[in-house]
MIDOKOL-213253 format. One record per residue (C-alpha): x, y, z; chain; residue in one letter; residue number from 0. Coordinates in Angstrom, 3 decimals, padded with zeros to 6 digits. Layout:
MIDOKOL-213253
+----------+----------+----------+-----+------+-----+
!     east !    north !       up ! mol ! type ! seq !
+----------+----------+----------+-----+------+-----+
!        X !        Y !        Z !   A !    A ! NUM !
...
+----------+----------+----------+-----+------+-----+
//
This chain:
MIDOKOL-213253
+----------+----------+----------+-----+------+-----+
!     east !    north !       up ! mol ! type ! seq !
+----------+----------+----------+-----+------+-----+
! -150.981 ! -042.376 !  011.446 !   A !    X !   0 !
! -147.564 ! -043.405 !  013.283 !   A !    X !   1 !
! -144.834 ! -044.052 !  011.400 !   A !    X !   2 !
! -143.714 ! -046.706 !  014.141 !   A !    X !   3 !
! -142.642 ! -049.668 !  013.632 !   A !    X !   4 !
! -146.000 ! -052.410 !  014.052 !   A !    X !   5 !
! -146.113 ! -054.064 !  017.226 !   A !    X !   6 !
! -146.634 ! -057.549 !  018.239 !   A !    X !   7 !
! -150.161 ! -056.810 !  019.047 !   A !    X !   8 !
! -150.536 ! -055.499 !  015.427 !   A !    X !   9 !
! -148.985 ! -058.711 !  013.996 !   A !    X !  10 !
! -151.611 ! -060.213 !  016.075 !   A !    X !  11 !
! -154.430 ! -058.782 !  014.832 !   A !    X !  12 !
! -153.314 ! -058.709 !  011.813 !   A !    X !  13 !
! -153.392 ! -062.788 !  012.396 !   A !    X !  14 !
! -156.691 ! -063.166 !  013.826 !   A !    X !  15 !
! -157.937 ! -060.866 !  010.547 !   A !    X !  16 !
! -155.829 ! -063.163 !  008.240 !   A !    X !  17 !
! -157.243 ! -066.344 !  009.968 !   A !    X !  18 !
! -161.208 ! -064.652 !  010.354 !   A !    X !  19 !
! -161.201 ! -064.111 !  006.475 !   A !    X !  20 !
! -159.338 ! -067.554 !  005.340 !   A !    X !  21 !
! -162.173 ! -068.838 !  007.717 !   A !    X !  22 !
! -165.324 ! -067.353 !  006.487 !   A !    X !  23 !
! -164.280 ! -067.751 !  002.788 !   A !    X !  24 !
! -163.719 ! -071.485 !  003.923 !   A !    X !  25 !
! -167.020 ! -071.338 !  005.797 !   A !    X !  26 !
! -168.979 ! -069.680 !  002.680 !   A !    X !  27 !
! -167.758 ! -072.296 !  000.311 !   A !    X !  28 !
! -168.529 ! -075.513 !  002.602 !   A !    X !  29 !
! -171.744 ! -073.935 !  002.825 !   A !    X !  30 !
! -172.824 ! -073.656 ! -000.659 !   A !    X !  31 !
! -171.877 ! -077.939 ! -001.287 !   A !    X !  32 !
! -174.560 ! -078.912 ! -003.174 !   A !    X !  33 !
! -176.262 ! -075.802 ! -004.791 !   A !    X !  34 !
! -176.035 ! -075.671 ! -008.572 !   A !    X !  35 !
! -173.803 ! -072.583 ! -009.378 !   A !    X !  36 !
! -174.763 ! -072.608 ! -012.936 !   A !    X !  37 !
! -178.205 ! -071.566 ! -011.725 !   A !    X !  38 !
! -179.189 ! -068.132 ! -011.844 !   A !    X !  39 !
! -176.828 ! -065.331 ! -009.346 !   A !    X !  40 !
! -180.659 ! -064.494 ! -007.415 !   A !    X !  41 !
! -181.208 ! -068.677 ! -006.857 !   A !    X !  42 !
! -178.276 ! -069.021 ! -005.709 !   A !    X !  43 !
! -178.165 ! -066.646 ! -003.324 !   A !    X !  44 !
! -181.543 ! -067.694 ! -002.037 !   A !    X !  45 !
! -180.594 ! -071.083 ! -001.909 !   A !    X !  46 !
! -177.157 ! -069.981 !  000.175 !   A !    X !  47 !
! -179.210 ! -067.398 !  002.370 !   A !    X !  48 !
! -181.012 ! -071.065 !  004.632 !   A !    X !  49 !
! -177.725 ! -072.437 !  005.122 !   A !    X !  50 !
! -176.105 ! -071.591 !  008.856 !   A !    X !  51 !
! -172.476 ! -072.453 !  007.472 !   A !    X !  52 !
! -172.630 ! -069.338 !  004.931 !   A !    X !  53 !
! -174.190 ! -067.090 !  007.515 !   A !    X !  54 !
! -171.181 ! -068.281 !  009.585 !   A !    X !  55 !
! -169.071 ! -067.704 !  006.817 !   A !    X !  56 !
! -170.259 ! -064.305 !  006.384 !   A !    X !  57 !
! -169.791 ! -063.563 !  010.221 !   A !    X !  58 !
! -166.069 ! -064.740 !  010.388 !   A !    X !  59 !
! -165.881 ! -062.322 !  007.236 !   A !    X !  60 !
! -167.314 ! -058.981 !  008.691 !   A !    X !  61 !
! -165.426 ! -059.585 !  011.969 !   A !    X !  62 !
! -162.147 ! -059.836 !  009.987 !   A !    X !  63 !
! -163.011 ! -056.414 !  008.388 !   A !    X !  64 !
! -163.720 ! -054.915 !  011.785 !   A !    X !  65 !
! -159.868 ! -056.372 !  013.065 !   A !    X !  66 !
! -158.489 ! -054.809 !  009.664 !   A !    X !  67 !
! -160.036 ! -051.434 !  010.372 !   A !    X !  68 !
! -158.334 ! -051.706 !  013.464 !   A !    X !  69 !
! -155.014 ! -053.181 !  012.350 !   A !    X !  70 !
! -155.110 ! -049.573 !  009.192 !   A !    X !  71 !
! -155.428 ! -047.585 !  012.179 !   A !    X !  72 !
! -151.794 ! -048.892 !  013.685 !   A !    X !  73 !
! -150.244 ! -050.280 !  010.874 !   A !    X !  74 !
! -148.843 ! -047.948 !  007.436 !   A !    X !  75 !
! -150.741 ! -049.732 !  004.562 !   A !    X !  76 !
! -147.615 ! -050.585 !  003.179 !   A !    X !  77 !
! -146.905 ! -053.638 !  005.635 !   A !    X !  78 !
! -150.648 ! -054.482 !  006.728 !   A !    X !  79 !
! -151.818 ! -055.456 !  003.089 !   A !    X !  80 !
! -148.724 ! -057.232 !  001.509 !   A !    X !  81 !
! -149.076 ! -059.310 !  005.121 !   A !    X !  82 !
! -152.784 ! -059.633 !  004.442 !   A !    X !  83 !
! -152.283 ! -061.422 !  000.963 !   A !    X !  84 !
! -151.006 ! -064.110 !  003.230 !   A !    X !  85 !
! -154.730 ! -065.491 !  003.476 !   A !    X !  86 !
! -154.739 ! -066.113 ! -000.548 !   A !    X !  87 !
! -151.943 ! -068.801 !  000.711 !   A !    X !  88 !
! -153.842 ! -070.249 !  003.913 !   A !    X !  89 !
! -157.323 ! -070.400 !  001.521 !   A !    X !  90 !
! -155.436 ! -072.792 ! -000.977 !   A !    X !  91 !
! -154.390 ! -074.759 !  001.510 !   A !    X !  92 !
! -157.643 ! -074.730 !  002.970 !   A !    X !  93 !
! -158.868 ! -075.720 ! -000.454 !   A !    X !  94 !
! -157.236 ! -079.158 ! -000.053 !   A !    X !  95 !
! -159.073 ! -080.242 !  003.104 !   A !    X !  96 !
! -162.249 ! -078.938 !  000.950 !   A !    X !  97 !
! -161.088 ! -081.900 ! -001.217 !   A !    X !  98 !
! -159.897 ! -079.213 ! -004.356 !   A !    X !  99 !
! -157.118 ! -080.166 ! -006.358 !   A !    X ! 100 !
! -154.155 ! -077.334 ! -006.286 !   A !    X ! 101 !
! -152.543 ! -077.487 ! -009.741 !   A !    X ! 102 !
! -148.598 ! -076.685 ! -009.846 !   A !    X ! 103 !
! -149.418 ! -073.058 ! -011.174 !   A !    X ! 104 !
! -151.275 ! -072.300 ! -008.317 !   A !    X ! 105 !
! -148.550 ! -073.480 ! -005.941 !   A !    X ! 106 !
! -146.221 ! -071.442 ! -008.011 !   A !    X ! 107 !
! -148.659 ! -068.336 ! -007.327 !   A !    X ! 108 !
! -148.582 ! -069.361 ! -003.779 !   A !    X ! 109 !
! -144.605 ! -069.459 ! -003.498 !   A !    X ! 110 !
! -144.691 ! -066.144 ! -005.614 !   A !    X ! 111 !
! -147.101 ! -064.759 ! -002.564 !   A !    X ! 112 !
! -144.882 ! -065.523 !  000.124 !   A !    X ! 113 !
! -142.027 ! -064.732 ! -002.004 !   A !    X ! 114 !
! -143.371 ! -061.038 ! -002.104 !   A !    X ! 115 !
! -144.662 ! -060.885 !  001.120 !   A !    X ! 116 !
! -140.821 ! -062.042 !  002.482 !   A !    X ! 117 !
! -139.840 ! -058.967 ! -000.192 !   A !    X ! 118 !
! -141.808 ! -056.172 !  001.545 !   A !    X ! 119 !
! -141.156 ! -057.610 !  004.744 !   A !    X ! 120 !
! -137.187 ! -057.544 !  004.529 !   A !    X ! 121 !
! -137.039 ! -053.701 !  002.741 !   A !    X ! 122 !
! -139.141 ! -052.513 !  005.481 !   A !    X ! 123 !
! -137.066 ! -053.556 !  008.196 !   A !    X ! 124 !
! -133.859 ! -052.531 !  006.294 !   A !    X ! 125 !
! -135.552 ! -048.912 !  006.009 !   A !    X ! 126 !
! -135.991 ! -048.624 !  009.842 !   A !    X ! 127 !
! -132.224 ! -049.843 !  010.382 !   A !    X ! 128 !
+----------+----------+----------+-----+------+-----+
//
């Protein structure tokens, strides 16, 4: 692997896999409104297997994984996945549209996220000055 700094078509992918997987969890989750989750694990993945918007959901998923493949085979590991927790943030905020309610903890966590990510971010570019 090169030990090169990533490029901006690295941060890009890295992006489009970011926004694929914030996506398809949002897709998976609009798609399973309405089916009893208390049910048993088989039912409701039966019940989630006829619904388009999961399928979707899955789609958006695998295609983020194929962009992250991709984005490991450029980027050390070190920046890709710290940058890659950034979807945990764009999910909760996704969550709110979904109508969930984000308690202060959780917005803590999400502050603590960025926090980090901002962390790894600034060392690494000190350690290539």
């Amino acid at each position: 692997m090169s030990s090169s700094p990533p490029r901006t078509a690295s941060y890009a992918l890295i992006a489009a896999s970011i926004v694929a997987a914030s996506a398809g969890q949002a897709l998976m989750k609009a798609g399973l409104g309405g089916i009893d989750g208390a049910g048993s694990a088989i039912l409701v993945l039966a019940s989630a297997a006829g619904r388009p918007v999961v399928w979707a959901g899955l789609i958006a998923y695998a295609l983020s994984s194929a962009l992250w493949l991709v984005v490991l085979s450029r980027v050390e590991l070190s920046v890709a996945y710290p940058l890659g927790s950034l979807s945990y943030v764009i999910v909760v905020l996704v969550s709110l549209v979904l109508g969930e309610v984000v308690s202060p903890l959780r917005w803590l966590g999400v502050a603590l996220i960025m926090f980090g990510v901002w962390a790894i971010g600034s060392v690494k570019a000190r350690e290539r000055s």
